[in-house]
ZAFIMAR-569300 format. One line per 8 residues: number of its first residue (from 1); for each residue x, y, z of C-alpha. Coordinates in nm, 3 decimals. Layout:
NUM = X/Y/Z  ... $
This chain:
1 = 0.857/-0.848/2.115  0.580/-0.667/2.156  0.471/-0.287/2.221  0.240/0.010/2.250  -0.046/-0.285/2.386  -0.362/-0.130/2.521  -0.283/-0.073/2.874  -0.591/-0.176/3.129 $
9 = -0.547/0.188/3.277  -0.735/0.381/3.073  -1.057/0.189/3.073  -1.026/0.157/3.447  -1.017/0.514/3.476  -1.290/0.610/3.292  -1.517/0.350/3.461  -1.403/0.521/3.778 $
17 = -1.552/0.894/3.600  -1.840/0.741/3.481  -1.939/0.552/3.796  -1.883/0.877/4.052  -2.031/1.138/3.769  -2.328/0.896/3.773  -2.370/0.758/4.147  -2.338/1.088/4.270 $
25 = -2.573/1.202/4.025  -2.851/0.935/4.165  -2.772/1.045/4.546  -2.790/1.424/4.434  -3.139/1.366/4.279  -3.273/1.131/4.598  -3.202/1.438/4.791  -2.880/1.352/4.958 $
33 = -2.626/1.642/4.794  -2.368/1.583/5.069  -2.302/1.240/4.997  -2.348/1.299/4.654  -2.041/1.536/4.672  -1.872/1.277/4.794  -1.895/1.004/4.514  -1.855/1.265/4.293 $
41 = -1.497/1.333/4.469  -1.428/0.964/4.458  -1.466/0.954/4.061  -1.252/1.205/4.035  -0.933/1.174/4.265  -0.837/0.797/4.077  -0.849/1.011/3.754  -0.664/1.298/3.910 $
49 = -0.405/1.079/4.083  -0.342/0.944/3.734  -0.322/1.258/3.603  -0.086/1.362/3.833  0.196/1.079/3.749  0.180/1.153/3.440  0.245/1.544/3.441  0.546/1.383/3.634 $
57 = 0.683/1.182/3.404  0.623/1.442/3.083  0.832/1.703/3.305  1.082/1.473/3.363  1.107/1.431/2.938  1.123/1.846/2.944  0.773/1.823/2.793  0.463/2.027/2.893 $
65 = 0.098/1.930/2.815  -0.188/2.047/2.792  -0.298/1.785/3.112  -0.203/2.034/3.362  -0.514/2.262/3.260  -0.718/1.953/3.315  -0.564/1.857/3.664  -0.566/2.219/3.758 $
73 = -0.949/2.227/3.709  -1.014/1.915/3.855  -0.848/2.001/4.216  -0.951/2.390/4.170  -1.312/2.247/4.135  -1.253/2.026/4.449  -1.084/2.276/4.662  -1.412/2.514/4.601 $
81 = -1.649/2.255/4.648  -1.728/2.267/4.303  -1.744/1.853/4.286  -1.986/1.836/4.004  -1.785/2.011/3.738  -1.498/1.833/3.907  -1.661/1.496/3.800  -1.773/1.618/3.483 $
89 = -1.398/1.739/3.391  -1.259/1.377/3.544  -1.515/1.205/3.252  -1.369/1.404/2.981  -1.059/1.366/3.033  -1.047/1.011/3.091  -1.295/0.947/2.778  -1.031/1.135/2.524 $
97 = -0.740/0.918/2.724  -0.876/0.639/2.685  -0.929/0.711/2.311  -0.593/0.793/2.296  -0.484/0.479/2.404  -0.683/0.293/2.151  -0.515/0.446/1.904  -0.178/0.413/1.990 $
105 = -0.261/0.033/2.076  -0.275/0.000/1.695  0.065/0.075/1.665  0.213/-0.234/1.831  0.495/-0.501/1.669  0.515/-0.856/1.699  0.817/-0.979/1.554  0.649/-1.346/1.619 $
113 = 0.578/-1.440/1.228  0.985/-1.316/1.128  1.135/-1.551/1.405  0.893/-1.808/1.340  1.036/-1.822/0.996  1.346/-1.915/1.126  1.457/-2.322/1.174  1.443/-2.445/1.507 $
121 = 1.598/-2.726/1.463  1.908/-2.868/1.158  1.986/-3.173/1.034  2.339/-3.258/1.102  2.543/-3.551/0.930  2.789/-3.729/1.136  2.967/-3.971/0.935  2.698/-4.221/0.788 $
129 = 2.433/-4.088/0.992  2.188/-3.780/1.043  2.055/-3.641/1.351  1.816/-3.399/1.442  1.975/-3.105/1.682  1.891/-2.766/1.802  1.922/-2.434/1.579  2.178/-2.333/1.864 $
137 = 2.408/-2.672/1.889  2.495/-2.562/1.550  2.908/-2.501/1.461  3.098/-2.376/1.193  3.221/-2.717/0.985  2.931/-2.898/1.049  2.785/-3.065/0.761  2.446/-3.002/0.744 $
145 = 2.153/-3.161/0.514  1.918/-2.902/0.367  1.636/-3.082/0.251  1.392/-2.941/-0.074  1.113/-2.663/0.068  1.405/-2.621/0.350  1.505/-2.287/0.491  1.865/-2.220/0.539 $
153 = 1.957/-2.261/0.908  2.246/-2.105/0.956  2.540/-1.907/0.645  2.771/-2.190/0.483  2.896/-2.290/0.182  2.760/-2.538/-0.070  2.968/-2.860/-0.002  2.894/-3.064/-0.345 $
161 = 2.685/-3.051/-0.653  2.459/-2.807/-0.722  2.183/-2.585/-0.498  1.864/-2.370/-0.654  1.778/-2.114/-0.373  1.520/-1.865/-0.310  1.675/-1.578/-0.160  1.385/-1.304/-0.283 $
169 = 1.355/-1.300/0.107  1.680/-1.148/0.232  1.849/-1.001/-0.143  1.502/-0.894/-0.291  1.557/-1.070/-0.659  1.291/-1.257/-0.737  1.465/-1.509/-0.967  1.591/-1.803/-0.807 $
177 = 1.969/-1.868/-0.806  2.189/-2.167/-0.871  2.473/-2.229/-0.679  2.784/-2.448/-0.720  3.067/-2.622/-0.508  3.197/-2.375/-0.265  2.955/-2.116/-0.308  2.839/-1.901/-0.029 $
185 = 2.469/-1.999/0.143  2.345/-1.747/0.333  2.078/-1.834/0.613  1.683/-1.742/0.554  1.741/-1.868/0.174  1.487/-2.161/0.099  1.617/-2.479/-0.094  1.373/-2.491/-0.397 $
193 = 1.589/-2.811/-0.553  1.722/-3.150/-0.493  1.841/-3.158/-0.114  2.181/-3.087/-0.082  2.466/-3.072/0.191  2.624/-2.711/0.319  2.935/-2.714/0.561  2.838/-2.412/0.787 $
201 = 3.083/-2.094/0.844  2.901/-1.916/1.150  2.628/-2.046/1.439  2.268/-1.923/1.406  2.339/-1.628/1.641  2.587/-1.482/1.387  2.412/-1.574/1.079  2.270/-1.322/0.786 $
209 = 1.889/-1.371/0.879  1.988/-1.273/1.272  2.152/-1.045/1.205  1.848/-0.884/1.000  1.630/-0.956/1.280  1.887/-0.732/1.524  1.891/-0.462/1.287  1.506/-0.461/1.283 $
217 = 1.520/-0.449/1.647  1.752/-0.164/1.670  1.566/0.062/1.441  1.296/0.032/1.618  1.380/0.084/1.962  1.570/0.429/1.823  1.270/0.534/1.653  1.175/0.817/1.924 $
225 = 0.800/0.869/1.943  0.609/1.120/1.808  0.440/1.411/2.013  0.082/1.446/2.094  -0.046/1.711/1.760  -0.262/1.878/2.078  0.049/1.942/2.278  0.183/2.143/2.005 $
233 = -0.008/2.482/2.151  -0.004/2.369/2.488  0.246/2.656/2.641  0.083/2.944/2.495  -0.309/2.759/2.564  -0.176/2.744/2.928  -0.057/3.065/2.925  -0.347/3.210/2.850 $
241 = -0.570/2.984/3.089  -0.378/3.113/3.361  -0.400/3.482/3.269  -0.716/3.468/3.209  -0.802/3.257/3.545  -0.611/3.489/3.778  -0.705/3.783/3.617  -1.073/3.678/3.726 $
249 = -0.970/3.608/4.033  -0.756/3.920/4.108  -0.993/4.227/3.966  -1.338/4.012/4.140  -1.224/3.872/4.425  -1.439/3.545/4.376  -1.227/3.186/4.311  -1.515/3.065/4.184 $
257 = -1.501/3.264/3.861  -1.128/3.124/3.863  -1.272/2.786/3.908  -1.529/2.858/3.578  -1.243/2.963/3.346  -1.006/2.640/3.455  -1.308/2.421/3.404  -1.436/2.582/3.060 $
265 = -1.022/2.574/2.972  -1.018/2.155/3.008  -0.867/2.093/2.691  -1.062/1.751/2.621  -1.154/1.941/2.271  -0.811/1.874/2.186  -0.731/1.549/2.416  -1.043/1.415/2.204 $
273 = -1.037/1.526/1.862  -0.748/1.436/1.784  -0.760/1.081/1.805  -1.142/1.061/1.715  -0.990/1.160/1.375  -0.681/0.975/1.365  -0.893/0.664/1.452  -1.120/0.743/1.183 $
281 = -0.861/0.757/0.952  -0.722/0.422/1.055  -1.057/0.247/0.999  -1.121/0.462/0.657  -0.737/0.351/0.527  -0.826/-0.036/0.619  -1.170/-0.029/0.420  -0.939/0.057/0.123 $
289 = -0.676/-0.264/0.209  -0.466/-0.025/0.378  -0.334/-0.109/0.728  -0.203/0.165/0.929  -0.056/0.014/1.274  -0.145/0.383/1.477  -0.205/0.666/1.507  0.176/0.818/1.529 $
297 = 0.239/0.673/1.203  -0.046/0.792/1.037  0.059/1.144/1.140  0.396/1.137/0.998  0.252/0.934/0.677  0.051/1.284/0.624  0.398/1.497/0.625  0.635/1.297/0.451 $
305 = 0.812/1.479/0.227  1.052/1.178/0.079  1.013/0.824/-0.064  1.176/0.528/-0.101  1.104/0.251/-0.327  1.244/-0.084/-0.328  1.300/-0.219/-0.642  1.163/-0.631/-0.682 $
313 = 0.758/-0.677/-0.550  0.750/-0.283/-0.483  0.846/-0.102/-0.822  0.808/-0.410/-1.016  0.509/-0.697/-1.001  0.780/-0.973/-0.831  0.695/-1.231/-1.084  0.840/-1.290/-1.365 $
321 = 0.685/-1.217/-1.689  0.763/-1.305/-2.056  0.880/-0.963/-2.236  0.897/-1.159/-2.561  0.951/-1.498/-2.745  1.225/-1.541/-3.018  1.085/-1.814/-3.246  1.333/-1.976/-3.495 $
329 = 1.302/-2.240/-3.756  0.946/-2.200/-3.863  0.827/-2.220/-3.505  0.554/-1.960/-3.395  0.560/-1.751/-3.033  0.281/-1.889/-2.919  0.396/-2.250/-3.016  0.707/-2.213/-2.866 $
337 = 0.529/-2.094/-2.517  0.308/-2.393/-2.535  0.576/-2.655/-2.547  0.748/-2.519/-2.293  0.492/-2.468/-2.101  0.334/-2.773/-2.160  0.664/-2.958/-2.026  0.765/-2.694/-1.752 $
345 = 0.377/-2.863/-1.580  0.602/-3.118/-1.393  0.881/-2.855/-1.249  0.838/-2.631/-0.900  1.093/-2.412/-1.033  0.912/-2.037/-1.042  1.039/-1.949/-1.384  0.846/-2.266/-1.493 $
353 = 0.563/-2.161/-1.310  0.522/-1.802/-1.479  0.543/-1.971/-1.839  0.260/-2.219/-1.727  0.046/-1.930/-1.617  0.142/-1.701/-1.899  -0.009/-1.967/-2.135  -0.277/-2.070/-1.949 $
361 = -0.367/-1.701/-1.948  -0.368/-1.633/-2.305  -0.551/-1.980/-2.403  -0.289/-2.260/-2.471  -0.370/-2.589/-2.463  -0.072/-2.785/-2.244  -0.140/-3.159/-2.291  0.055/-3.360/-2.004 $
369 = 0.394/-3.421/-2.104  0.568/-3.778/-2.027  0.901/-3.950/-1.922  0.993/-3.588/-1.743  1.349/-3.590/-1.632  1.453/-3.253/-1.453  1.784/-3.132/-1.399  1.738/-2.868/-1.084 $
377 = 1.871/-2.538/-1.183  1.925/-2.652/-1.523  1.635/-2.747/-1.758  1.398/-2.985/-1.803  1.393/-3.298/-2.055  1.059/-3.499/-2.173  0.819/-3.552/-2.399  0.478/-3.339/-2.511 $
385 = 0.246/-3.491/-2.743  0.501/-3.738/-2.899  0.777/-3.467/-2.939  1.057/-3.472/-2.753  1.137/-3.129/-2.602  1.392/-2.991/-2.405  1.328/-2.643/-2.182  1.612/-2.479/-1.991 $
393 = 1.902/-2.236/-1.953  2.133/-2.139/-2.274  2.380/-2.400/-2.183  2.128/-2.657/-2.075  2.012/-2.665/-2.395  2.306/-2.624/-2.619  2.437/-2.903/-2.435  2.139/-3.083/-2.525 $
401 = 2.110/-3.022/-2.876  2.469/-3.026/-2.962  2.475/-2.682/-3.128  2.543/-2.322/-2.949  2.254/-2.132/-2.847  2.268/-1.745/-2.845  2.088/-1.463/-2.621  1.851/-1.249/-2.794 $
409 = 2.004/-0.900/-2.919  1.703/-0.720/-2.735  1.725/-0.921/-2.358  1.764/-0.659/-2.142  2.043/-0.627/-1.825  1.926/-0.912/-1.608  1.641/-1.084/-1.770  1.595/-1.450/-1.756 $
417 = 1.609/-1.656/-2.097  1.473/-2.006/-2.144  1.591/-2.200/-2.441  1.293/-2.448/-2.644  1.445/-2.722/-2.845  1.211/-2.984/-2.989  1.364/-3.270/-3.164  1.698/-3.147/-3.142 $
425 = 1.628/-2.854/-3.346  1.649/-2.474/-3.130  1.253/-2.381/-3.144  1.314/-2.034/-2.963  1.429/-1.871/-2.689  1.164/-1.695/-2.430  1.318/-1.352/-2.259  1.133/-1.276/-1.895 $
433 = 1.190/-1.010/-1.667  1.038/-0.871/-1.346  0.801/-0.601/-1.509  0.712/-0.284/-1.349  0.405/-0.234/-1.231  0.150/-0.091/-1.434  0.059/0.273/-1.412  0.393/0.351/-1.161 $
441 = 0.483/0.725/-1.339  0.169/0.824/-1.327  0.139/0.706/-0.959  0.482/0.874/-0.876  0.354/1.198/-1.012  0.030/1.201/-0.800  0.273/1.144/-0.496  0.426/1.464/-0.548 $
449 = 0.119/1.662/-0.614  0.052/1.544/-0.244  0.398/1.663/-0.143  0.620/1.406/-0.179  0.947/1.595/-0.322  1.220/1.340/-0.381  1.165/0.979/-0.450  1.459/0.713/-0.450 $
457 = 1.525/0.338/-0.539  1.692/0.138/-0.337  1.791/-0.218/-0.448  2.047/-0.506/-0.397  2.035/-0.556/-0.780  2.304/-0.455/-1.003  2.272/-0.111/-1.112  2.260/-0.167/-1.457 $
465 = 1.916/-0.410/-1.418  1.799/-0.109/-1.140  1.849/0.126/-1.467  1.690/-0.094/-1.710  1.391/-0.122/-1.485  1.337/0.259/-1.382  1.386/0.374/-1.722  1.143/0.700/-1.789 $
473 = 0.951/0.611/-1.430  1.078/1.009/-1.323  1.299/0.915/-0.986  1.547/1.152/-0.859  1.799/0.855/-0.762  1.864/0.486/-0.818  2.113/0.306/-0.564  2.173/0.010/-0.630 $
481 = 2.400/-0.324/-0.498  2.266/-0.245/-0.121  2.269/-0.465/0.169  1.980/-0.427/0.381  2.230/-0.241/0.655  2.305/-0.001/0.274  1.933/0.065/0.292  1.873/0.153/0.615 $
489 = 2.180/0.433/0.596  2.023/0.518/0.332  1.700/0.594/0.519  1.897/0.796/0.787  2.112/0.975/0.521  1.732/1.082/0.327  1.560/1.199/0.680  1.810/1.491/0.671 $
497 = 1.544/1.626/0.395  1.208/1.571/0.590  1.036/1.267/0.728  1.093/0.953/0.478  0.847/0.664/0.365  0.988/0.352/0.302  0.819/0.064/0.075  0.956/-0.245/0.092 $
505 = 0.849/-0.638/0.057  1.148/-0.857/0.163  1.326/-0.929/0.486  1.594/-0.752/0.355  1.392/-0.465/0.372  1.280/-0.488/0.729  1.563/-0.302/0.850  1.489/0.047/0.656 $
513 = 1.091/-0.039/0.726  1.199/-0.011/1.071  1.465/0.281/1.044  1.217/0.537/0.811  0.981/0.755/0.975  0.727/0.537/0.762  0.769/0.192/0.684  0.524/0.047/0.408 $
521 = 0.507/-0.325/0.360  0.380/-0.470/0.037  0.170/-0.769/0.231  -0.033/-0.959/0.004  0.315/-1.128/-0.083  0.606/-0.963/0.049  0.744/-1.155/0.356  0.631/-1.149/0.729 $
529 = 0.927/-1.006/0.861  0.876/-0.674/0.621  0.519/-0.648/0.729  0.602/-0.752/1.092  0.862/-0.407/1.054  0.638/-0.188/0.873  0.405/0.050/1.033  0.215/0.047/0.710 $
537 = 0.067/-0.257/0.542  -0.042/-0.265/0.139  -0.348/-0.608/0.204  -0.383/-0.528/-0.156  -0.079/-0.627/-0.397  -0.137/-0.283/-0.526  0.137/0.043/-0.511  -0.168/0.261/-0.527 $
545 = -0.233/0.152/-0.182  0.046/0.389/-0.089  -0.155/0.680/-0.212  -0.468/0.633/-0.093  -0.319/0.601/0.229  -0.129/0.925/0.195  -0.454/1.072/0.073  -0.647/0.928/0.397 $
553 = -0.366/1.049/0.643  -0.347/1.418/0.522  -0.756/1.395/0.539  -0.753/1.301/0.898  -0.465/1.492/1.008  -0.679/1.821/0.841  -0.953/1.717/1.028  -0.763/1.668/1.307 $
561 = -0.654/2.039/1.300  -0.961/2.148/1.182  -1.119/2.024/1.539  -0.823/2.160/1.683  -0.855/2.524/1.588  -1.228/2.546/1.632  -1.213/2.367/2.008  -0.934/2.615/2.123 $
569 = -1.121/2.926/1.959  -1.488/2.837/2.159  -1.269/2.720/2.474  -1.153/3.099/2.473  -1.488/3.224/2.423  -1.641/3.036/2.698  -1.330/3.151/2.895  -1.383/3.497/2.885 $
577 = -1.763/3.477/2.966  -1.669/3.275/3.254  -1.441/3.533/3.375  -1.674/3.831/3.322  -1.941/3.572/3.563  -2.169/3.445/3.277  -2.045/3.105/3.350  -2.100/2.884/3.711 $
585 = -1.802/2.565/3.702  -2.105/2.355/3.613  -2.228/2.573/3.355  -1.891/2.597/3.211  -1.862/2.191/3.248  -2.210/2.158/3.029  -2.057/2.410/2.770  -1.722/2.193/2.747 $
593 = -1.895/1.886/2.685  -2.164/2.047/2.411  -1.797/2.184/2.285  -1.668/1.835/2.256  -1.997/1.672/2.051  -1.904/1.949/1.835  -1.574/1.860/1.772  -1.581/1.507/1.791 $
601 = -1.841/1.514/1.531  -1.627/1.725/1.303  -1.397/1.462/1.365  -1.589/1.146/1.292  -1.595/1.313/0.888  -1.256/1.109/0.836  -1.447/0.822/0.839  -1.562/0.938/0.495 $
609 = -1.252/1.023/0.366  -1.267/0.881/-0.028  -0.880/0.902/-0.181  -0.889/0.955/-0.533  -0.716/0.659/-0.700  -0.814/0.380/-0.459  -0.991/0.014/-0.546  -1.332/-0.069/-0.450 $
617 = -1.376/-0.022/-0.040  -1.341/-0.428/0.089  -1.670/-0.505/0.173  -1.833/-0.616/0.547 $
């Protein structure tokens, strides 16, 4: 699906101002002011006709903007003859419209890299035989093949042996998990073993990841939109407009002074500032590998008052990293690490992976080991420079060795452990853990200094492993064992307290992303269907990304206001001259636009904004 695409419109419109303001201008200087009056009246009445359906339509919505000022100037000017102001009102109004629309064009969702994700097609076995067949020909008690590097089609159950699935996608744990006969498979999990054979429990339609993909969906078509920041003043800036307008008009006698004040009163300071600085902040926030889909959301990102963190790839790095090695038997750390790393070379399995780079980072040497057997979900069995050794789970290996192998008295709730054995002997058992990121209290604090007052985790791990992990970080709650429909209730339950960020990395998350008044995807890794959701997207695999984009909002939105406050206060200046007769329409028209560089160069400043804690700018 897509929305909020730049609409045609507003470049049409303004081509329609500029080519009248200017055509007529030619005529007017060739000596031909009638028919220059005329081409000025044709720039304007597209832009005014425009104008005019959408006055409509706000009304309808019980809203009132400050585009009736501008379409009362514009046919006040036309009814008085007063074309040239007319044209000159038509051009800045459709300029700040069509600025406005560029803006909220930023804001648009493609859910196309989520359902791409998904299988189109299963493998289905029918007695001896396999056949290809559509994601949608698929019924419960089929017996489907799910081949290694395969995603999960549809939810089933694991019909024999053993399965080693990724689910980091839809449950947010990072570590892989093994499965046995009978076990539940949910769909979106990716096979990361041997292939193996589900019987499936539901079709595709009422399967775990579609399910996800409705919820994201939902959320986002009940996420109302956000009001114009201009149209905040726009009842008592009319009211005034039109006090100050008839008042003119009813001590003097002369529309035209009427005319001056409507014209002078165009509120393009405000149509235009505002999303000269919200754009500004946009492009500022992506120089620092922040990617802020609008306008709208960078508003509310500047006045969010509440936070939630997910736990895996948000809170913590998403890896897992060794928190220490128990070495036994006269066998060193760093030796143990290097023989199993050494052997782990030939496995996929992601544990394996972070002990490979783990010693490659601190300087091992990892000859290539030989006659590798691997047991998926299990261990590994081969041999490393003439030594037999033996990597794998506490069982794996006990089983291997003949002898019991224990945990560590200082693995913590939910930490990984990988047994060593070389030669039959126990060489040491390696304890890894998703690690949180570096520097997170002191990032959490900075959040509140820039007004953040309540921060949560949210996780589908066990609350004990949440705990473990949050430990002295300085939340104000940790809920744990959600489903992603826990988390986004949990969105609507914290919006009760002021507009909420959520930060998020997994599909399981896309549903809150969607749901909070923010939604922050970390998307250097985290999963398309998060960043697809999000309105905000981390490019760098960094949590400090959230507060330089915080930082960069608030700048722009004070900007923003800052243009705000100083257009309205010279618009009621030139307001009252124009109604004591110091201003002509056309003199008031010049003194609008000189108004407008003003402000829009005010504006432009966000592009300057530099957040405090923020990496390098990306260069180019």
């Amino acid at each position: 699906m897509t929305r909020n695409t730049l609409s045609p419109l507003p470049l049409a419109l303004l081509g329609f101002a500029l080519a009248g303001l200017t055509g007529g201008g030619v005529l007017w200087l060739s000596g031909q002011p009638g028919q220059a009056g005329l081409v000025w009246t044709a720039g304007v009445l597209p832009v005014l006709l425009a104008l005019g359906v959408e006055i409509l339509r706000s009304l309808r919505r019980g809203e009132v903007g400050l585009d009736i000022v501008a379409a009362l100037s514009m046919t006040a000017a036309l009814i008085f003859g007063e074309t040239l102001a007319a044209a000159v009102v038509a051009l800045m109004y459709s300029g700040g419209t069509f600025l406005e629309s560029f803006a909220q064009s930023r804001a648009q969702r493609a859910m196309t890299q989520l359902l791409s994700r998904v299988p189109r097609r299963a493998t289905r076995r029918q007695g001896t035989l396999l056949e290809e067949i559509a994601l949608a020909e698929v019924r419960p008690d089929d017996l489907l093949l799910i081949r290694q590097g395969d995603v999960a089609p549809v939810d089933g159950t694991l019909a024999a042996g053993v399965a080693v699935l990724d689910q980091s996608a839809l449950t947010g744990e990072s570590l892989p998990v093994r499965l046995a006969r009978g076990q539940a498979v949910m769909s979106g999990a990716t096979n990361l073993g041997e292939a193996f054979e589900m019987v499936a429990t539901r079709t595709a339609e009422d399967s775990t990841y579609a399910g996800i993909v409705r919820l994201v969906e939902q959320a986002q078509a009940s996420k109302a939109p956000m009001v114009r920041l201009a149209d905040r003043w726009s009842l008592v800036f009319l009211a005034v407009t039109l006090a100050l307008a008839g008042g003119a008009w009813a001590l003097t006698g002369d529309p035209i002074r009427a005319v001056a004040v409507l014209v002078v009163a165009t509120p393009c300071p405000l149509i235009l500032a505002v999303p000269v600085a919200l754009v500004g902040g946009l492009s500022r926030a992506a120089r620092f590998g922040v990617l802020i889909k609008g306008a709208q959301p960078l508003e509310a990102m500047a006045g969010a008052k509440r936070l939630i963190l997910d736990k895996t790839g948000t809170l913590t790095d998403g890896r897992p990293q060794i928190l220490s090695v128990a070495a036994q038997d006269g066998f060193g750390p760093e030796e143990v690490l290097a023989l199993a790393a050494a052997l782990d070379q030939a496995s996929r399995h992601p544990v394996a992976q972070a002990l490979v780079a783990a010693a490659t980072a601190g300087g091992l040497a990892l000859p290539i080991p030989e006659a590798v057997a691997e047991v998926p979900g299990e261990g590994v069995r081969g041999s490393v420079a003439g030594r037999p050794v033996v990597v794998g789970g506490l069982g794996f290996v006990a089983v291997q060795t003949g002898s019991a192998v224990a945990a560590p008295a200082a693995a913590p709730p939910g930490a990984a452990l990988v047994a060593v054995a070389v030669a039959g002997r126990l060489a040491g058992v390696i304890v890894l853990a998703d690690g949180l990121r570096a520097g997170v209290p002191d990032l959490l604090a900075a959040l509140r200094a820039r007004g953040i007052g309540r921060i949560t985790l949210a996780t589908g791990d066990r609350r004990t492993v949440a705990e473990t992990v949050a430990q002295g970080v300085g939340l104000d709650a940790i809920c744990a064992d959600l489903s992603p429909q826990d988390k986004a209730r949990l969105v609507q339950e914290e919006r009760s307290g002021g507009p909420v960020i959520m930060v998020g990395d997994g599909v399981n998350d896309a549903p809150a992303l969607a749901a909070a008044d923010v939604g922050v995807a970390m998307g250097a890794r985290g999963a398309a269907a998060s960043a697809e959701a999000a309105d905000v997207v981390l490019l760098v695999d960094r949590l400090d990304g959230l507060l330089s984009g915080i930082e960069i909002a608030q700048g722009a939105r004070r900007i923003a206001l800052q243009s705000v406050m100083a257009g309205i206060g010279l618009s009621v200046l030139g307001m009252i001259a124009a109604a004591f007769g110091y201003l002509t329409p056309v003199q008031g028209a010049v003194l609008q636009e000189g108004i407008d560089v003003a402000v829009i160069l005010n504006a432009l400043r966000a592009l300057r904004i530099s957040p405090s804690r923020a990496p390098e700018p990306k260069r180019g």
